[in-house]
Structure formats: C-alpha cells, structure tokens
C-alpha positions, 0 to 999 in steps of 0.5 A: 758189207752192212745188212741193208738191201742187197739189189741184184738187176739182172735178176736172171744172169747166173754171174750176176748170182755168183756174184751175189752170194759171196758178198750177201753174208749170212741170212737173214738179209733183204735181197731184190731181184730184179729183171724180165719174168722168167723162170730163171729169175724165180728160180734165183729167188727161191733159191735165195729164200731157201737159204733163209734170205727174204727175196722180193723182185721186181721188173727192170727192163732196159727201155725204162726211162729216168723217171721209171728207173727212180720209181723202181728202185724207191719202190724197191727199196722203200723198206731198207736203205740199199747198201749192196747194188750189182748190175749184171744186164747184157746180151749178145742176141738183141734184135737189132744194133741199136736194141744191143747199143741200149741194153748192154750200155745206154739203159745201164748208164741210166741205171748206174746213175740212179744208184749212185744218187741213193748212195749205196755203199757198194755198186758192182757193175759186170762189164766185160773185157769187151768193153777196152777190146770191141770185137767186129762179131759182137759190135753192138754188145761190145760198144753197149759195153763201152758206154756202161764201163766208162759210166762206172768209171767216171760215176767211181770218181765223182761219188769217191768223196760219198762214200760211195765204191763202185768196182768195175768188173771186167771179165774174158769169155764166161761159160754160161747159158749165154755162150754155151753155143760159142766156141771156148777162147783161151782164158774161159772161166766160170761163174763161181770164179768171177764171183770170187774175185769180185768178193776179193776185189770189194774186200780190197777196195778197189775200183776195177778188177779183171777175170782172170787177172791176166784178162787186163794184160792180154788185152793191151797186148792186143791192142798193140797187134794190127788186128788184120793179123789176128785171127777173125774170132779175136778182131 
C-alpha cells in the first residue's frame, strides 16, 4: 500500500479501526477520520496520533447529498492523493425502515461512487453477510446492505481497467459495541479477526472476502433451506 491518504468513513466503527490499522504501514501517514462527533470517533484519532500518525477528521453523515459527498472528500483530502478508502458505516438501530434503507445502503452507494471518480487504489467496503442472506429481525439493515454490496460489486468491475481495487467485505456476526445485547450465533468473530483477513485479502488482490471464511458456505447452504424450517433468529 503507497503513503498517500488513508480515509476511514465511519471514523467511530471498532472494525472499521481493525480494519484500518493492518493496511496503514508504519507512521507517518495521513489518515482521516471521518463520521458523526463522538467520543469514539476522537478517541480512534488520537489513538492514531499516539502512534505517530497525523489525523484530522472530518463530519460524514449519511443524509449528505453528491455535491456534499464531493465537497467533503476535496476538503479532506486537498493535501494528499487518496490512496487507501475504507467505508465501515452501519447500524441496526435507526429510527425508522427507511432512515436504516439510507445508512446502511443508499448513502454508502453514493459515497462509494464518489471514491471510485478520485480513484483511489484501494477501497474496502465492510458490508456483511446479511447482504446475500437478509434476515426478517434486521430487514432494513439487511436490505441497506444489499444495495451498498452490489454498489461495490459492480463499482469493482467497471473501475478494474483504472487501477482502481475495491474488495467487498462480508463478514457473519462481529462481537462489537453494536451487538453486544444480542445473542452470539454460531460463526462469531471479532474485530481483529476481520481485520486480518482483510489485510490478507488486499494482499491477495482480490474483490470479495468472507469472515470466517466458511461465512460464504454457510450462507448458500441456507439459502437452499425453505426457511419456515429454520429457526426464527436465522430466517
């Protein structure tokens, strides 16, 4: 991975972090944070700065229109080409369908769409395995979901000829702040585990990876089950 700007959106999310820091390289290094204010999102920068990175960040909200998107990433990255673009936005607890429709899909497309035009070399977009299998408890996450994959999916063969990578992330039930009340379906992994088999997935060029890698042959095996037969947790 080249020293240019490394762009984190979702500047909060602890994969998103443990994604990160496996592909950063050694300090120094631009790196931008970017997302809602929070405490986690200033904690995760200077964190960063500790480790002798220079960090600024910057408000991404999922509401942001084109124009906005593009006028936050020039801003952002005015003094470095970006190089490294890792998109961890998602929630399970928005509002409404709709509001969890637009976080967790139809703001990232517009979002990924963007990165590909500054042509970055390396985008990595954490989607989940909820995008190929949508469960009924999480419809509108699942279904958000959806649309961002199949954005990076198709977004990866058109930019392929630019020199552009974009690896599509897909991983089972992740142990985070996030899931912490739900309960641990077979298959759960952590943070630092999705990070490394991202970083193992950039080295290896390749365009989707699944956490655990069994993830991907689970999911086609229920696909073929009628789901009335499954338990409700995994319809």
């Amino acid at each position: 991975m080249s020293p240019g700007t490394a762009l984190l959106v979702g500047g909060s999310s602890e994969i998103g972090m443990a994604v990160l820091l496996p592909l950063l390289g050694p300090a120094p290094r631009q790196v931008i944070l970017a997302g809602r204010p929070s405490g986690e999102l200033w904690w995760n920068a200077e964190r960063l700065r500790d480790a002798g990175y220079s960090v600024s960040t910057t408000q991404y909200d999922a509401g942001l229109n084109v124009e906005e998107i593009d006028g936050m990433l020039e801003h952002a990255c005015a003094e470095h080409p970006l190089e490294l673009a890792i998109v961890a936005v998602g929630s399970m607890s928005s509002t409404s369908f709709a509001d969890g429709v637009v976080v967790n899909g139809f703001g990232v497309s517009l979002l990924l769409r963007a990165l590909v035009h500054r042509k970055p070399e390396q985008i990595v977009l954490l989607s989940s395995a909820a995008a190929v299998r949508p469960r009924q408890s999480i419809a509108a996450y699942s279904l958000g979901k959806q649309l961002a994959d199949s954005t990076a999916v198709l977004l990866s063969r058109q930019a392929a000829d630019t020199g552009v990578r974009v690896l599509v992330v897909r991983p089972g039930f992740v142990q985070t702040r996030m899931t912490a009340d739900l309960k641990k379906p077979p298959f759960a992994t952590s943070p630092d585990r999705v990070g490394r088999r991202v970083a193992a997935a950039v080295e290896a060029r390749k365009s989707i990876v699944w956490v655990p890698g069994v993830m991907g042959l689970v999911v086609r095996v229920l696909n073929l089950v009628p789901r009335r037969l499954l338990p409700e947790a995994w319809r």
